[in-house]
C-alpha atoms as an extended CHARMM CRD file, in Angstrom:
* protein
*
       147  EXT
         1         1  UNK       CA            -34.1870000000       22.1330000000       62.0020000000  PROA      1               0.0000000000
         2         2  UNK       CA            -30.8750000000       21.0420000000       61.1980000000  PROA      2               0.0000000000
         3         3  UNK       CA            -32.0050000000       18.6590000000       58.4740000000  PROA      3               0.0000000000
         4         4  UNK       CA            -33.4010000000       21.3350000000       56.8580000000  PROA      4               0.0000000000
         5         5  UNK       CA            -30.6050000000       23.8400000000       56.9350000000  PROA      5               0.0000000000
         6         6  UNK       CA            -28.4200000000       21.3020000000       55.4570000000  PROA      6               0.0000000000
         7         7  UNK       CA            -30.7880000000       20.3650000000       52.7580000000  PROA      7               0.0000000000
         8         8  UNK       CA            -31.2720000000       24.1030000000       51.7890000000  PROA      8               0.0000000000
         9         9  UNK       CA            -27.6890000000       24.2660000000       51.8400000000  PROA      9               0.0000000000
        10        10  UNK       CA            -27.4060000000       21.1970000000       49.3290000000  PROA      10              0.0000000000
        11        11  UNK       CA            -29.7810000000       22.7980000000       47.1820000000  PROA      11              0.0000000000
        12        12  UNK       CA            -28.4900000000       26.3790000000       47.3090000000  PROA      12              0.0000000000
        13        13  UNK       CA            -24.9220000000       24.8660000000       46.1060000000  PROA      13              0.0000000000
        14        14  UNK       CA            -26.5320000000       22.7080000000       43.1920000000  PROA      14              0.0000000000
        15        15  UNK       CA            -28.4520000000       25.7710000000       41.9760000000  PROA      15              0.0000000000
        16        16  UNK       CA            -25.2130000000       27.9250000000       41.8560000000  PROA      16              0.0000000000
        17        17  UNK       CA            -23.5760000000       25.1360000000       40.2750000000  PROA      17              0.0000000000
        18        18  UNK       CA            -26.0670000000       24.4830000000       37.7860000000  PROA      18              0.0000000000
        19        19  UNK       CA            -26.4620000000       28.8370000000       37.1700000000  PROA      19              0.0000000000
        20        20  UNK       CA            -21.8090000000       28.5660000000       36.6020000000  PROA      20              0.0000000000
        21        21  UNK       CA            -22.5550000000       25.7730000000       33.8100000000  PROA      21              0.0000000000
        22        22  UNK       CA            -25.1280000000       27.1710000000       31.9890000000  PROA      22              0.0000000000
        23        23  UNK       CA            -23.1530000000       30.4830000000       31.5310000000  PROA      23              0.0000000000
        24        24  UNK       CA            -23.0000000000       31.4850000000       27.8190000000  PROA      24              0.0000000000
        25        25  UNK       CA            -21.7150000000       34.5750000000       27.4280000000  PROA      25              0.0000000000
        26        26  UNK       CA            -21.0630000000       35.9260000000       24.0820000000  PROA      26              0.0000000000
        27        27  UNK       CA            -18.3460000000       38.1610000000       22.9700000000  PROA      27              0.0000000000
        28        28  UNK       CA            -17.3170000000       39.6290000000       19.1750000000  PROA      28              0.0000000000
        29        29  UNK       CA            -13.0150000000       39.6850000000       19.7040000000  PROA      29              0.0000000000
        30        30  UNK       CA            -10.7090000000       41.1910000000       17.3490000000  PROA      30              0.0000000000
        31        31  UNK       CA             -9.1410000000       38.9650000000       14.6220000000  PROA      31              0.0000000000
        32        32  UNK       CA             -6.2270000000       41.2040000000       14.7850000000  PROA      32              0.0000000000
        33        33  UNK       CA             -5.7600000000       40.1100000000       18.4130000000  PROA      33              0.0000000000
        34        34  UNK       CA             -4.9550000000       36.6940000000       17.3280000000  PROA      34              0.0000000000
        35        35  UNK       CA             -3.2330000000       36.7120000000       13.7350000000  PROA      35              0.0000000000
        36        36  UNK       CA             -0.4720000000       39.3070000000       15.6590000000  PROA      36              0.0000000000
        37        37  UNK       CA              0.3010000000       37.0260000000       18.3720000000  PROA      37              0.0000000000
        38        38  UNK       CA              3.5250000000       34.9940000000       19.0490000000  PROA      38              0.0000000000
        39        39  UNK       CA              1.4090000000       31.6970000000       19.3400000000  PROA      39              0.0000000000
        40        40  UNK       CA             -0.0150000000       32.3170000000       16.2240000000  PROA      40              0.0000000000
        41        41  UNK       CA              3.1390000000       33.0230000000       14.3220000000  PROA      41              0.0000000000
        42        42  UNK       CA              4.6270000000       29.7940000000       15.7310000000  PROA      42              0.0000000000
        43        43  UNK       CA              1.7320000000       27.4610000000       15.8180000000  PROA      43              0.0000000000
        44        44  UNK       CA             -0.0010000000       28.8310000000       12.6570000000  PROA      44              0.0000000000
        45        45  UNK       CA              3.0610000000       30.1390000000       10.2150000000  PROA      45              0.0000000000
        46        46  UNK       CA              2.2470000000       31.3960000000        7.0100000000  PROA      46              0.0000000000
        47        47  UNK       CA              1.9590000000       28.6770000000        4.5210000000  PROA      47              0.0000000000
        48        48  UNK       CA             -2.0750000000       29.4850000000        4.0650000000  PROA      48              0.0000000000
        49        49  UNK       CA             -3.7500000000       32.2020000000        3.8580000000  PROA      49              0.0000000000
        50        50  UNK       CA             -6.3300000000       33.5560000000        6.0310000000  PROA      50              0.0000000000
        51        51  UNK       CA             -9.4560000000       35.7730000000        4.0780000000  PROA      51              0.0000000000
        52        52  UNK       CA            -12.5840000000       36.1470000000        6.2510000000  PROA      52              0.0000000000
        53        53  UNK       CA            -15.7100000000       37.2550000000        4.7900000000  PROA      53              0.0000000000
        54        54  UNK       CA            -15.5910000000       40.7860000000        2.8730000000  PROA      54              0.0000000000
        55        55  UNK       CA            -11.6780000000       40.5930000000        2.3900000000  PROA      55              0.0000000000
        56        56  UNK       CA            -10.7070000000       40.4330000000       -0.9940000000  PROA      56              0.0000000000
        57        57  UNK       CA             -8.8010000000       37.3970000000       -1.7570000000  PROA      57              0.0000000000
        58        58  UNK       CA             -6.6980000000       36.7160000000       -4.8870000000  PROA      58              0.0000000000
        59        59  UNK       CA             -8.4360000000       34.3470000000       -7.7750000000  PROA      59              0.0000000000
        60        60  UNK       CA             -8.5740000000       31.2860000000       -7.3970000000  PROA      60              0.0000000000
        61        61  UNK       CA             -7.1830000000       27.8750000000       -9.4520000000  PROA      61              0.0000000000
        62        62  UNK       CA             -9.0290000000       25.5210000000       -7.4410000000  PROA      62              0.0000000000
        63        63  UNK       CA            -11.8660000000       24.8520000000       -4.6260000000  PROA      63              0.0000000000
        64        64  UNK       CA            -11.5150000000       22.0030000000       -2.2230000000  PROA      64              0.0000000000
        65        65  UNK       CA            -14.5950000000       22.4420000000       -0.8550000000  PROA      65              0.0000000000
        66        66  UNK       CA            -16.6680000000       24.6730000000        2.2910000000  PROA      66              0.0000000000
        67        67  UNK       CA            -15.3490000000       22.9710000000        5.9790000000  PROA      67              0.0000000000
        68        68  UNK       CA            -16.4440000000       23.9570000000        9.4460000000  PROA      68              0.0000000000
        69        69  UNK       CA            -14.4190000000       23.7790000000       12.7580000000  PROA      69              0.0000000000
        70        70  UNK       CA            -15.9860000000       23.6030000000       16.2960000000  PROA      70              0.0000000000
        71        71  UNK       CA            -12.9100000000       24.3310000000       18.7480000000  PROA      71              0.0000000000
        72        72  UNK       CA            -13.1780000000       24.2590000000       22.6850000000  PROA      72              0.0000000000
        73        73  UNK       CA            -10.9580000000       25.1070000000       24.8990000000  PROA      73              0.0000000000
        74        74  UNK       CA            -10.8950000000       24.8360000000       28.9650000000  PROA      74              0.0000000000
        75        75  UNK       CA            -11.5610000000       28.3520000000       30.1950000000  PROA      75              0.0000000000
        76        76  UNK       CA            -10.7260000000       27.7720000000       33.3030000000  PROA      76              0.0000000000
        77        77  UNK       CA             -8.2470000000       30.1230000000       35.2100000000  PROA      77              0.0000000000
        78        78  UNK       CA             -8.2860000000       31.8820000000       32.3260000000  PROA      78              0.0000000000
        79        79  UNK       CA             -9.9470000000       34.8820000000       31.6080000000  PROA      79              0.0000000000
        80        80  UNK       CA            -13.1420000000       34.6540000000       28.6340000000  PROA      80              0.0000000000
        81        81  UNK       CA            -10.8200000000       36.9860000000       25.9980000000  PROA      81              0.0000000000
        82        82  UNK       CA             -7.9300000000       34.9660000000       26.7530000000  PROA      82              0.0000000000
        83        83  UNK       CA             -9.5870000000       31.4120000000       26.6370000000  PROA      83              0.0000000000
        84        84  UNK       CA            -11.2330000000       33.0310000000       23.4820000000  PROA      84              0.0000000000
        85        85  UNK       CA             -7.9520000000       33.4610000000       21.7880000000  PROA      85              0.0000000000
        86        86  UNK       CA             -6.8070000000       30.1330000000       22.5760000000  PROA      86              0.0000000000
        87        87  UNK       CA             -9.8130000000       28.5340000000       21.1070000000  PROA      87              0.0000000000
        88        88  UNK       CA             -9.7240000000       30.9480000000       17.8320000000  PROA      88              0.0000000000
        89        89  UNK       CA             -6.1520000000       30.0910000000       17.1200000000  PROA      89              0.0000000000
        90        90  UNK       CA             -7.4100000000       26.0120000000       17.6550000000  PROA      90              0.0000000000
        91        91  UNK       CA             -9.9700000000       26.7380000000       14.8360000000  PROA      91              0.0000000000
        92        92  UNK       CA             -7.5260000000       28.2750000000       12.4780000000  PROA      92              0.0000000000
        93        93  UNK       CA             -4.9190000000       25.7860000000       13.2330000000  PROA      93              0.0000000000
        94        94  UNK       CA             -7.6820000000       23.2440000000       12.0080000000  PROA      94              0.0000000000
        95        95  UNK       CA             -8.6100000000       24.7320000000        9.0260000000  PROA      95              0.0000000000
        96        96  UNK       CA             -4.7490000000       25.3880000000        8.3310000000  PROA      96              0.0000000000
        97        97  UNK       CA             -4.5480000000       21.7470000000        8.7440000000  PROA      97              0.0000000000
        98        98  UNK       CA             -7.3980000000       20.7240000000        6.5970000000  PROA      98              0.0000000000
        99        99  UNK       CA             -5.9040000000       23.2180000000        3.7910000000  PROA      99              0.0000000000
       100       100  UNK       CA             -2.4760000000       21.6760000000        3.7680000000  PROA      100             0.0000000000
       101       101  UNK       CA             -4.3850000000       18.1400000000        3.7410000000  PROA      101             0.0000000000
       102       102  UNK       CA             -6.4890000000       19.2230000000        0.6960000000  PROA      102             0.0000000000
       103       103  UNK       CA             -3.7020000000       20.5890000000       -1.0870000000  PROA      103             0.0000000000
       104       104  UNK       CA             -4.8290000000       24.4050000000       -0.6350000000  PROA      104             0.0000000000
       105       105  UNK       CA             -2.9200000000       27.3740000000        0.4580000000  PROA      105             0.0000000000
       106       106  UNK       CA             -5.9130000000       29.5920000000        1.6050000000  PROA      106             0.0000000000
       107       107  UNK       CA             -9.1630000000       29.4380000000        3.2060000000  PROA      107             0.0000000000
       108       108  UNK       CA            -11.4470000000       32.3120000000        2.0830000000  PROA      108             0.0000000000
       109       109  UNK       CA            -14.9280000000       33.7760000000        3.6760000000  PROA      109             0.0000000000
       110       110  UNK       CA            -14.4010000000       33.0690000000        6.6930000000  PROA      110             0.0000000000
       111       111  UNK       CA            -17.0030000000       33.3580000000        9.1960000000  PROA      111             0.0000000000
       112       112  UNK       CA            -18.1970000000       32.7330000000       12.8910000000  PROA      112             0.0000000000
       113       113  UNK       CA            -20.5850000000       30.0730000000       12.6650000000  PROA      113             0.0000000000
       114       114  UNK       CA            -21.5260000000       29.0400000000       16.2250000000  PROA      114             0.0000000000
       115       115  UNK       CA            -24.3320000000       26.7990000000       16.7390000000  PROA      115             0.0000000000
       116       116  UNK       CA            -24.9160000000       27.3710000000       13.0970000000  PROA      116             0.0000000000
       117       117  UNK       CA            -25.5380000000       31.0830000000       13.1670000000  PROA      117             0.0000000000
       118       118  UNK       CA            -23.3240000000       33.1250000000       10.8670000000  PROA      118             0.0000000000
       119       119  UNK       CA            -21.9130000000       35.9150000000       11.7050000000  PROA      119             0.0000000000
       120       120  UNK       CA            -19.4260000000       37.8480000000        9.0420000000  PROA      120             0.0000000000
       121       121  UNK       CA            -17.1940000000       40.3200000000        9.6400000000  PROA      121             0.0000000000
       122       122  UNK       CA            -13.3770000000       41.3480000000        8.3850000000  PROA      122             0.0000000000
       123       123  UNK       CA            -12.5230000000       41.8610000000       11.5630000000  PROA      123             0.0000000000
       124       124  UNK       CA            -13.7010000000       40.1120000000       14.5740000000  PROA      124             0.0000000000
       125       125  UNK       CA            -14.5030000000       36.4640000000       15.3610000000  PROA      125             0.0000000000
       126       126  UNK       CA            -17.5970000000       34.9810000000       18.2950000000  PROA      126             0.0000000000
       127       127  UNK       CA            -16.5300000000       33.4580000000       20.6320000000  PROA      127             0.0000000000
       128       128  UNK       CA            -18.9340000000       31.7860000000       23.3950000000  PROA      128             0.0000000000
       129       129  UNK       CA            -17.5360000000       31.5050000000       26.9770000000  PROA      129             0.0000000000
       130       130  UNK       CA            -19.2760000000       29.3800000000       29.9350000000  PROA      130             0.0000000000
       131       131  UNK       CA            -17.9960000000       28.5650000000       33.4490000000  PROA      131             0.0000000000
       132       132  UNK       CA            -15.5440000000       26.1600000000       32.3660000000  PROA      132             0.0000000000
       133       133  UNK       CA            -15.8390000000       26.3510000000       28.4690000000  PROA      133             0.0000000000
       134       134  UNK       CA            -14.7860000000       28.8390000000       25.8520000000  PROA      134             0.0000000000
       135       135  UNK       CA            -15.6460000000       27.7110000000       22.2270000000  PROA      135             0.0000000000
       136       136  UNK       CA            -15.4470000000       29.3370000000       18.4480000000  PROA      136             0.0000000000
       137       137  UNK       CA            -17.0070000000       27.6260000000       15.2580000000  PROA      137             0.0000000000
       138       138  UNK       CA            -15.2100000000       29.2040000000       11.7350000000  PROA      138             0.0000000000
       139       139  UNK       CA            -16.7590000000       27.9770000000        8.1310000000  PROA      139             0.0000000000
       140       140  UNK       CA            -14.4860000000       28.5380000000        5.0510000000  PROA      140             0.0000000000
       141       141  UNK       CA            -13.7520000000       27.4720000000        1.7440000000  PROA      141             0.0000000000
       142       142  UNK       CA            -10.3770000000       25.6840000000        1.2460000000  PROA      142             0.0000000000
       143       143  UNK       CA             -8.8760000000       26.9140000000       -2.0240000000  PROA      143             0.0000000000
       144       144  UNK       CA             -5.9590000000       27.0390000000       -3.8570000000  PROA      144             0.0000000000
       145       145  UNK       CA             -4.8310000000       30.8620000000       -5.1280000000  PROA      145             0.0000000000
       146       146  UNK       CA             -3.6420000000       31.6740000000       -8.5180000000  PROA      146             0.0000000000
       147       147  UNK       CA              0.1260000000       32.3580000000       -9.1540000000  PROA      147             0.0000000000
């Protein structure tokens, strides 16, 4: 009888371990949120431009080209919004980064693309949080703006 208590045990614990990873909870987060932060300010500065899809962006002199960015981030003791954030501002900081490699100063249309599903909007972002994960995809165009 004991054997078998302990075994149902064993089992009960992998099932709730197994329901904690495959959590995939999806949430639409302001953009605002994150562009009016002090991390962002500091990590992210101002030297490109951010335009997501439906903003109007100035003309452009040049295209570098449509890049994608798949940030994670550990989500754990963190809440989902908060790990969210911290994953969003990875993503920009990459296509920041890939701008200033290309020789751009803005990324325009902007979008969630997670998994490869896009989702525009001017003002939020997805953002997919599981038990220990928190991830956001962005797709944009690297360009360089008219003077």
């Amino acid at each position: 009888m004991r054997f078998l208590f302990i075994c149902l045990l064993i089992a009960w614990a992998v099932f709730q371990t197994s329901m904690a990873q495959a959590r995939d909870t999806e949430y639409r987060l302001k953009i605002d949120e994150v562009l009016r932060s002090p991390d962002y300010q500091q990590r992210v500065g101002s030297d490109v431009a951010f335009y997501f899809a439906g903003q109007k962006a100035p003309g452009t002199d040049q295209t570098f080209g449509e890049y994608v960015t798949n940030k994670k981030t550990n989500s754990a003791g963190k809440s989902d919004q908060d790990a969210c954030r911290w994953a969003m501002l990875s993503a920009l900081l990459e296509l920041r980064e890939r701008a200033t490699k290309m020789g751009g100063d803005a990324v325009t249309n902007i979008v969630s693309y997670y998994k490869k599903q896009t989702v525009s909007s001017e003002t939020e972002y997805v953002c997919h949080a599981g038990a220990i994960i928190a991830g956001v995809a962005l797709k944009g165009t690297v360009v360089k703006l008219k003077k």
